[in-house]
The first five atom37 places (N, CA, C, CB, O) and aatype in JSON, in Angstrom:
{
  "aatype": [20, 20, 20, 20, 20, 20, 20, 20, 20, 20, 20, 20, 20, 20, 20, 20, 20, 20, 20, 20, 20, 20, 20, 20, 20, 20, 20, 20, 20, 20, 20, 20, 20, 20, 20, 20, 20, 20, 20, 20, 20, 20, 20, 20, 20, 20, 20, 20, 20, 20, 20, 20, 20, 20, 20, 20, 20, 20, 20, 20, 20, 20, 20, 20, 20, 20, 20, 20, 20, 20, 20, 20, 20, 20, 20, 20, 20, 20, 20, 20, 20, 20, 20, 20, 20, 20, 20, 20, 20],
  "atom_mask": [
    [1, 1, 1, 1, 1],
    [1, 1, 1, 1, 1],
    [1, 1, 1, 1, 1],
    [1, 1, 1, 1, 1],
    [1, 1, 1, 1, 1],
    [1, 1, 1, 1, 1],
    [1, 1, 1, 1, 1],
    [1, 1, 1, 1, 1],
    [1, 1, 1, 1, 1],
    [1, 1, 1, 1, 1],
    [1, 1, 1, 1, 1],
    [1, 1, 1, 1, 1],
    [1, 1, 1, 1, 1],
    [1, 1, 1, 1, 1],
    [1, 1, 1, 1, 1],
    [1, 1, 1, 1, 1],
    [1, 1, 1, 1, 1],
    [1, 1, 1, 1, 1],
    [1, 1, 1, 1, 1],
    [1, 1, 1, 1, 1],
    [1, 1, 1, 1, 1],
    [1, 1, 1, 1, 1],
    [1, 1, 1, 1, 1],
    [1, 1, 1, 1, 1],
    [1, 1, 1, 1, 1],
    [1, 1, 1, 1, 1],
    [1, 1, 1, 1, 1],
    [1, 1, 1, 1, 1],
    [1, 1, 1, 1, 1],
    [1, 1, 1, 1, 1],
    [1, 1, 1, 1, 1],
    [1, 1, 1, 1, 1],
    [1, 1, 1, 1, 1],
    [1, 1, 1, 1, 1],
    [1, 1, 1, 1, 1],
    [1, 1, 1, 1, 1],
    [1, 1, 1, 1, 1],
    [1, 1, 1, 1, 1],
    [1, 1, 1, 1, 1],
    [1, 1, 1, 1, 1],
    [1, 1, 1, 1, 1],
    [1, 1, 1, 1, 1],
    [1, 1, 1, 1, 1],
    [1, 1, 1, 1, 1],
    [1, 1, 1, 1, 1],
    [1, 1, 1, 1, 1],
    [1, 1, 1, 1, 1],
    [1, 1, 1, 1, 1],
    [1, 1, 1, 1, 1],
    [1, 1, 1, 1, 1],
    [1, 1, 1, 1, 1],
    [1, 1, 1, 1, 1],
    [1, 1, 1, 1, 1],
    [1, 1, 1, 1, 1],
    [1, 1, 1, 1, 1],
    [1, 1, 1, 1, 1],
    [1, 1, 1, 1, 1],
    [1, 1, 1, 1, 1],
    [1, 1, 1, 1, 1],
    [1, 1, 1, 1, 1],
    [1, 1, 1, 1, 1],
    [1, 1, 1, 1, 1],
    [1, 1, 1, 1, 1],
    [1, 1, 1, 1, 1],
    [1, 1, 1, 1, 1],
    [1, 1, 1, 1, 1],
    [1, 1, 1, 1, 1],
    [1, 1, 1, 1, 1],
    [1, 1, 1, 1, 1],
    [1, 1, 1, 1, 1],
    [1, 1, 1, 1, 1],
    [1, 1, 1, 1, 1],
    [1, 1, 1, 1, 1],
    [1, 1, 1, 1, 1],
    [1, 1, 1, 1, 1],
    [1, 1, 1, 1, 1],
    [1, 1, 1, 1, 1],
    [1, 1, 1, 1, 1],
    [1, 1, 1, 1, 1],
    [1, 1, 1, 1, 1],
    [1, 1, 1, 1, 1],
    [1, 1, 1, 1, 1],
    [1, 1, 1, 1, 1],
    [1, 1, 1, 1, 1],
    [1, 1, 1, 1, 1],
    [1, 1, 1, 1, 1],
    [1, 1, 1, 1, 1],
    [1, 1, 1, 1, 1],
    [1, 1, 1, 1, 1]
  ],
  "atom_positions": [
    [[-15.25, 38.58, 82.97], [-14.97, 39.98, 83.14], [-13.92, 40.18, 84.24], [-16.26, 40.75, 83.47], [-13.87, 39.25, 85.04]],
    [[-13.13, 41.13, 84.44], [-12.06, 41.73, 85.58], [-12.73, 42.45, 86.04], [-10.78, 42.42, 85.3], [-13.62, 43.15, 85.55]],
    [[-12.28, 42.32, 87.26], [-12.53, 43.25, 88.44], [-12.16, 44.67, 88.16], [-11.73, 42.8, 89.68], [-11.17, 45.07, 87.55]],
    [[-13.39, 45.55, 88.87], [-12.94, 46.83, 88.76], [-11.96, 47.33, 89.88], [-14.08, 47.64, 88.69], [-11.38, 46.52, 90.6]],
    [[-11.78, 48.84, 90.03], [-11.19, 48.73, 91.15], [-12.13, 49.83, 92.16], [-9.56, 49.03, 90.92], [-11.57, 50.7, 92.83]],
    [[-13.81, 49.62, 92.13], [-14.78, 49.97, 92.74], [-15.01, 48.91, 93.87], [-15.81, 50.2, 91.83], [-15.23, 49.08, 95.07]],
    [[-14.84, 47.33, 92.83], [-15.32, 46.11, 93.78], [-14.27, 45.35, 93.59], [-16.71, 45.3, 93.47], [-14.11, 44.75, 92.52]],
    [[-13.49, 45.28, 94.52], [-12.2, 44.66, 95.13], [-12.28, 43.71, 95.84], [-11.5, 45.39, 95.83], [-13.1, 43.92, 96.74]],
    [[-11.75, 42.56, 95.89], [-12.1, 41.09, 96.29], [-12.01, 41.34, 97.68], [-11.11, 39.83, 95.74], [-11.29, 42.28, 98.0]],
    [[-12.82, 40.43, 98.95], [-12.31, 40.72, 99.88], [-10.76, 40.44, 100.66], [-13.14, 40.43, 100.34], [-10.45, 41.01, 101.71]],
    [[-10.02, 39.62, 100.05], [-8.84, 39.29, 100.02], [-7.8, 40.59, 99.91], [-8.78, 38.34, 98.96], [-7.04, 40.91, 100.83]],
    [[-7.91, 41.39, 98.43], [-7.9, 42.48, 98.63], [-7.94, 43.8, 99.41], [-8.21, 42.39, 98.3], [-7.38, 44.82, 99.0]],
    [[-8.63, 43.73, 100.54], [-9.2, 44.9, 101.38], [-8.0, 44.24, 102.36], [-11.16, 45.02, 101.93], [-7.8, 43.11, 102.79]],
    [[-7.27, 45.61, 102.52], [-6.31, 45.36, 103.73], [-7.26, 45.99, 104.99], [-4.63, 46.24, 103.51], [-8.3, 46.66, 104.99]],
    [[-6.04, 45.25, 106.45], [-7.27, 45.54, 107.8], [-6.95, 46.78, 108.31], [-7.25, 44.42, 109.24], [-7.37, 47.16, 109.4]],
    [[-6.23, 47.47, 107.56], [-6.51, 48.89, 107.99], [-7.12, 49.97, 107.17], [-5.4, 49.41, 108.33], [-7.03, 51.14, 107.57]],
    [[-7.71, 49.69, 106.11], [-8.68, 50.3, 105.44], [-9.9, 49.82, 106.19], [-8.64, 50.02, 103.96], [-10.87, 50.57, 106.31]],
    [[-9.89, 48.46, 106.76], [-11.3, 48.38, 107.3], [-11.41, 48.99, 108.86], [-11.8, 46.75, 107.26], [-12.48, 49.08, 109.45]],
    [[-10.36, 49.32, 109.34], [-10.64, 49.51, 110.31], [-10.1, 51.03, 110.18], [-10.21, 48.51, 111.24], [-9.58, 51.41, 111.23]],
    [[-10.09, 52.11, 109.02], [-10.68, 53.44, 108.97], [-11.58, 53.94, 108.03], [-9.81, 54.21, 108.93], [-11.69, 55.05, 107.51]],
    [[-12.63, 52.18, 107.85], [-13.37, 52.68, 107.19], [-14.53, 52.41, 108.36], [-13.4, 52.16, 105.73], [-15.59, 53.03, 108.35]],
    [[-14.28, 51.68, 109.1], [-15.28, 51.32, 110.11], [-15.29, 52.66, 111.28], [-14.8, 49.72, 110.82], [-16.34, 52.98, 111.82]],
    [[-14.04, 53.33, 111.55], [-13.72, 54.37, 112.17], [-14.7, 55.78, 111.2], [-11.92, 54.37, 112.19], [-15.52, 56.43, 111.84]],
    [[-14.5, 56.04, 109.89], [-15.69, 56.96, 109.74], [-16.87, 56.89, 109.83], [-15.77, 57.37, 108.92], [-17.72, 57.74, 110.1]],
    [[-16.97, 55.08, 109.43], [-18.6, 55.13, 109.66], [-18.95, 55.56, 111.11], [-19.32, 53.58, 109.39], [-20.03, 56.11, 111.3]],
    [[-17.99, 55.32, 112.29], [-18.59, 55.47, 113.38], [-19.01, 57.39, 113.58], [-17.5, 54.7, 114.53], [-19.8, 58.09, 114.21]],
    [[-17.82, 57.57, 112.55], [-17.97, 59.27, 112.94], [-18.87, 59.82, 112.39], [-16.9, 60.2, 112.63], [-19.5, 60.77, 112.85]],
    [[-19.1, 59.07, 110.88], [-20.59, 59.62, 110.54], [-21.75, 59.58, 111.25], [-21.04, 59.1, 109.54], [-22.49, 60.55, 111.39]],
    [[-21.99, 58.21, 111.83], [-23.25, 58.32, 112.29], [-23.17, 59.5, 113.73], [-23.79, 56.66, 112.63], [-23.99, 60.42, 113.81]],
    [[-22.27, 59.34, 114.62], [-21.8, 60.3, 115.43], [-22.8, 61.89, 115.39], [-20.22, 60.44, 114.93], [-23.69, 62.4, 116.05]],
    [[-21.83, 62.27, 113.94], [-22.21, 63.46, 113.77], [-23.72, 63.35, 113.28], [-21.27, 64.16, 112.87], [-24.62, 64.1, 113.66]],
    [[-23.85, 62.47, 112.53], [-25.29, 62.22, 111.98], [-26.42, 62.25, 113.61], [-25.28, 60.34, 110.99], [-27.39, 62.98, 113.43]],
    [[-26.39, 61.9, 114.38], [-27.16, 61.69, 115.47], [-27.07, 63.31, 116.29], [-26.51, 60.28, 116.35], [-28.05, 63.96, 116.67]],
    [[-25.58, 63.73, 116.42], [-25.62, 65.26, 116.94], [-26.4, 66.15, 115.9], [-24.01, 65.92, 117.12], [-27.22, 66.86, 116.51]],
    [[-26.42, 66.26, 115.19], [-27.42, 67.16, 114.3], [-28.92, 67.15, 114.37], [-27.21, 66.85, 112.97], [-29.76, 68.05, 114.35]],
    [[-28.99, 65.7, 114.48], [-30.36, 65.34, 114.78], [-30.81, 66.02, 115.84], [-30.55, 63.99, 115.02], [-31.9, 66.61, 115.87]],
    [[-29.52, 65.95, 117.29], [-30.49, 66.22, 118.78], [-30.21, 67.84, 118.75], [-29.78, 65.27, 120.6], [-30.61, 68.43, 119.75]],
    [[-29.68, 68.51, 117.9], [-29.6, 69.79, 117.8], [-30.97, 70.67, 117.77], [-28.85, 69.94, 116.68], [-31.16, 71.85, 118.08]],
    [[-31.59, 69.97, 117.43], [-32.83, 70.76, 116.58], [-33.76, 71.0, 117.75], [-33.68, 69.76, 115.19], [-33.62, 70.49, 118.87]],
    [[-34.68, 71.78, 117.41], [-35.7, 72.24, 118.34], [-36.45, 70.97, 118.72], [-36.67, 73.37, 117.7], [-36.78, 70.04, 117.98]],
    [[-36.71, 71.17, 120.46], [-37.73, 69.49, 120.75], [-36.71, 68.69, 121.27], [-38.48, 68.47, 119.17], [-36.95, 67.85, 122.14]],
    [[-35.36, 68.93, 120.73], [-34.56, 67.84, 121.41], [-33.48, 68.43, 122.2], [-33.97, 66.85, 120.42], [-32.44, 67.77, 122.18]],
    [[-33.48, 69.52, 122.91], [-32.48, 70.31, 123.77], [-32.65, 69.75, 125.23], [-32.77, 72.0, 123.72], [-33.66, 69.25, 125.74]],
    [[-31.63, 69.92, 125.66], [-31.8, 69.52, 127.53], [-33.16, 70.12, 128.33], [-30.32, 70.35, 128.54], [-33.82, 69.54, 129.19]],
    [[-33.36, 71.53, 127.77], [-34.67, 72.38, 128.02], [-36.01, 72.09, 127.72], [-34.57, 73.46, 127.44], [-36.97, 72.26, 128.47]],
    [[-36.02, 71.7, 126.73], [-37.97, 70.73, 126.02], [-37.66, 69.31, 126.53], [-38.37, 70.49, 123.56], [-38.47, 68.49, 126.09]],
    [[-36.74, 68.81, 127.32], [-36.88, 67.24, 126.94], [-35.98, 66.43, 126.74], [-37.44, 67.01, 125.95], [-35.99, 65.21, 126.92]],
    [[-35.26, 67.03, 126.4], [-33.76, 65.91, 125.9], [-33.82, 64.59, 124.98], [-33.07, 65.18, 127.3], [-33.14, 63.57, 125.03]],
    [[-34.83, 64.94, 124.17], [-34.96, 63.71, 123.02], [-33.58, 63.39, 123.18], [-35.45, 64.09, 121.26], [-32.84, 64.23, 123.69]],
    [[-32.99, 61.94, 122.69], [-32.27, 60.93, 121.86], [-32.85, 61.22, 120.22], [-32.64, 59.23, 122.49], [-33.95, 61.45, 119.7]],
    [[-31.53, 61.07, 119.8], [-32.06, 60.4, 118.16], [-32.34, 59.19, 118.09], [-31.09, 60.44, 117.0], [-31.94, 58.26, 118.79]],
    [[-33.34, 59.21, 116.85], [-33.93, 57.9, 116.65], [-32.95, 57.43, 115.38], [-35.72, 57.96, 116.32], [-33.23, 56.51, 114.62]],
    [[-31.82, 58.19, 115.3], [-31.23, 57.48, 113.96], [-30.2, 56.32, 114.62], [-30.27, 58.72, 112.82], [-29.48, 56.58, 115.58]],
    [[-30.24, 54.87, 113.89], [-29.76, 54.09, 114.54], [-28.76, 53.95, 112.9], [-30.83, 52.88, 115.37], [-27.53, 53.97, 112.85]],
    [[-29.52, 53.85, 111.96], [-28.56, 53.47, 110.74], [-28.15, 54.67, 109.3], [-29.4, 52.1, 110.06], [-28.78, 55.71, 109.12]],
    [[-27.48, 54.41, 108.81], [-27.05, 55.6, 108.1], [-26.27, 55.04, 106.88], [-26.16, 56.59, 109.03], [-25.59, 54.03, 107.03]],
    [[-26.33, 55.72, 105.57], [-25.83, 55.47, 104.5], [-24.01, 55.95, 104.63], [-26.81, 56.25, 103.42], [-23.55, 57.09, 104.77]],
    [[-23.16, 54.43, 104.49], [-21.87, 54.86, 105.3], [-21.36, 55.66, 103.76], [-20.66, 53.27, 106.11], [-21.83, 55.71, 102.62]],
    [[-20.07, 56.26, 104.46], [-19.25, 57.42, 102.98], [-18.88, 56.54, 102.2], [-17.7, 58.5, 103.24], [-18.44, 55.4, 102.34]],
    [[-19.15, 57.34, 101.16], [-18.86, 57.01, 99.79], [-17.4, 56.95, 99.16], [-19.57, 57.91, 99.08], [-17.17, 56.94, 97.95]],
    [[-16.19, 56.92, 100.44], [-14.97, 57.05, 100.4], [-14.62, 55.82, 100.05], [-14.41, 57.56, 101.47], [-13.48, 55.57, 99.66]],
    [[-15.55, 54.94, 100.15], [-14.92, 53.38, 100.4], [-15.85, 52.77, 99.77], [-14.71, 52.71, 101.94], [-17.05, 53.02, 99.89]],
    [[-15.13, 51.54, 98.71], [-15.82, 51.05, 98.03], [-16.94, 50.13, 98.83], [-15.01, 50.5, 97.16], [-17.04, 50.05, 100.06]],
    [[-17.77, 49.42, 97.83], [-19.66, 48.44, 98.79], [-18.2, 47.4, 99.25], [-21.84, 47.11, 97.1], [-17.6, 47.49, 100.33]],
    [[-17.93, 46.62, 98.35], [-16.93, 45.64, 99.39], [-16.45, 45.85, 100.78], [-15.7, 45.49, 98.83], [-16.51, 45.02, 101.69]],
    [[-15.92, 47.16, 100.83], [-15.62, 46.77, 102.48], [-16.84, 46.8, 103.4], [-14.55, 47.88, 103.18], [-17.04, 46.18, 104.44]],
    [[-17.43, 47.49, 102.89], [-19.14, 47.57, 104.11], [-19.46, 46.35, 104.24], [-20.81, 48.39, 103.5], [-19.94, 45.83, 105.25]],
    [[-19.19, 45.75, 103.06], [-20.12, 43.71, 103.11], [-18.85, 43.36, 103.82], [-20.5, 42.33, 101.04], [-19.33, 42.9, 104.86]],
    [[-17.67, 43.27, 103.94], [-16.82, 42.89, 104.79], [-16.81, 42.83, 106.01], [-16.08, 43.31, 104.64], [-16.75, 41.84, 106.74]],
    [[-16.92, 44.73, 106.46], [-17.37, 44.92, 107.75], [-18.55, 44.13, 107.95], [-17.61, 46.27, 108.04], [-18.68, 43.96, 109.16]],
    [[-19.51, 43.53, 107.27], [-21.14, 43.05, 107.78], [-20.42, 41.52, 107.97], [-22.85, 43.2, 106.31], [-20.63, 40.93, 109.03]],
    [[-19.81, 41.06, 107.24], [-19.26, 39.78, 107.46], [-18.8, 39.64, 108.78], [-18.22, 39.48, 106.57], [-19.38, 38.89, 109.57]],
    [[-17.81, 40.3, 109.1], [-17.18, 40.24, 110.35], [-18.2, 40.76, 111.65], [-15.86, 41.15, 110.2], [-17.86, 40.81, 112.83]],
    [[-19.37, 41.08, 111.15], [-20.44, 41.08, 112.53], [-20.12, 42.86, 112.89], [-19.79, 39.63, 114.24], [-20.95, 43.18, 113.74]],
    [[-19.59, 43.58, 112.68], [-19.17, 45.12, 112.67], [-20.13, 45.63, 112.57], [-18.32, 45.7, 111.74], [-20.66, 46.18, 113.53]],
    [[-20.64, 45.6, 111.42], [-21.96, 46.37, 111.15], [-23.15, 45.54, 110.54], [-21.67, 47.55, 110.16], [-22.88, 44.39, 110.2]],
    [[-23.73, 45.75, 110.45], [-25.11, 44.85, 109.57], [-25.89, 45.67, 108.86], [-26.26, 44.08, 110.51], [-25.91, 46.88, 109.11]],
    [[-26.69, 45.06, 107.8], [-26.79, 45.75, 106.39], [-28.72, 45.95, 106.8], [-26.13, 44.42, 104.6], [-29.31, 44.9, 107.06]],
    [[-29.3, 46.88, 106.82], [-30.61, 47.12, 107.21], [-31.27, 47.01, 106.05], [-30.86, 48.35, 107.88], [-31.85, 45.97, 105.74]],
    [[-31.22, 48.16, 105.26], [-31.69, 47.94, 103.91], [-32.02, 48.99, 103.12], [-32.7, 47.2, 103.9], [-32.76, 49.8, 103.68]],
    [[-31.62, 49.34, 101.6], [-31.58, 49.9, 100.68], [-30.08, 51.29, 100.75], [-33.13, 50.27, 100.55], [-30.16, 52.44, 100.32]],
    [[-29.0, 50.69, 101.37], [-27.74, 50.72, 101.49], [-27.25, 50.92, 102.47], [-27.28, 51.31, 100.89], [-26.04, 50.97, 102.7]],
    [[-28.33, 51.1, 103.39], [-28.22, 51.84, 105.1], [-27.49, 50.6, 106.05], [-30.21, 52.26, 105.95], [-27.46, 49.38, 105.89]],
    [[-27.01, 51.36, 106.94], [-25.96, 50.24, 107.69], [-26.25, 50.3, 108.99], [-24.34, 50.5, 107.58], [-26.59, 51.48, 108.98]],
    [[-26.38, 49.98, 110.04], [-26.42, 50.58, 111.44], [-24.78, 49.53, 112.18], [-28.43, 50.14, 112.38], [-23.99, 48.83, 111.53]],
    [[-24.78, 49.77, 113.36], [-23.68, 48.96, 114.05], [-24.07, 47.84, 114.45], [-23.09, 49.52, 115.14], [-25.25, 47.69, 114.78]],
    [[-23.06, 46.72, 114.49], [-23.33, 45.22, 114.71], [-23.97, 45.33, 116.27], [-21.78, 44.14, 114.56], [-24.16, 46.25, 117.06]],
    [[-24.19, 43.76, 116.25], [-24.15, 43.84, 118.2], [-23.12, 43.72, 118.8], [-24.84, 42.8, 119.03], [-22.34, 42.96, 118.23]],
    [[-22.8, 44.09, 119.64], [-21.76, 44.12, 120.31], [-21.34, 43.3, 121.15], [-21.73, 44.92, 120.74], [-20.27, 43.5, 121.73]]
  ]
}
């Protein structure tokens, strides 16, 4: 069978798609975590919870290949059932 052009070899994936695809994931989770501490319970006033969200389903802008790319290169790591959180650093 040929390749689609959903799943693109990693050879394929140039390093600046990965590195603005690694740039939204960071902004997703970003915003993903401010929404979280928005909410009632987590204001500077009750407490100042942290979010507990560490991993997040990255955008759908970019095909699964580059996410397994980024996980290759130690960037991010794959948690489970498509969720991603950030590598170690």
């Amino acid at each position: 069978m040929s390749e689609t052009q959903e799943n693109p070899s990693p050879a394929t994936i140039s390093p600046e798609e990965l590195k603005q695809a690694f740039k939204a994931f960071k902004k997703r989770l970003k915003a993903t975590r401010l929404d979280d501490e928005s909410r009632v319970g987590h204001g500077p006033m009750s407490g100042g919870n942290k979010s507990s969200i560490d991993a997040i389903i990255p955008p759908s802008q970019y095909p699964a290949a580059v996410w397994q790319e980024l996980v290759r290169q130690g960037k991010l790591k794959y948690v489970t059932q498509g969720f991603y959180e950030l590598g170690s650093p």
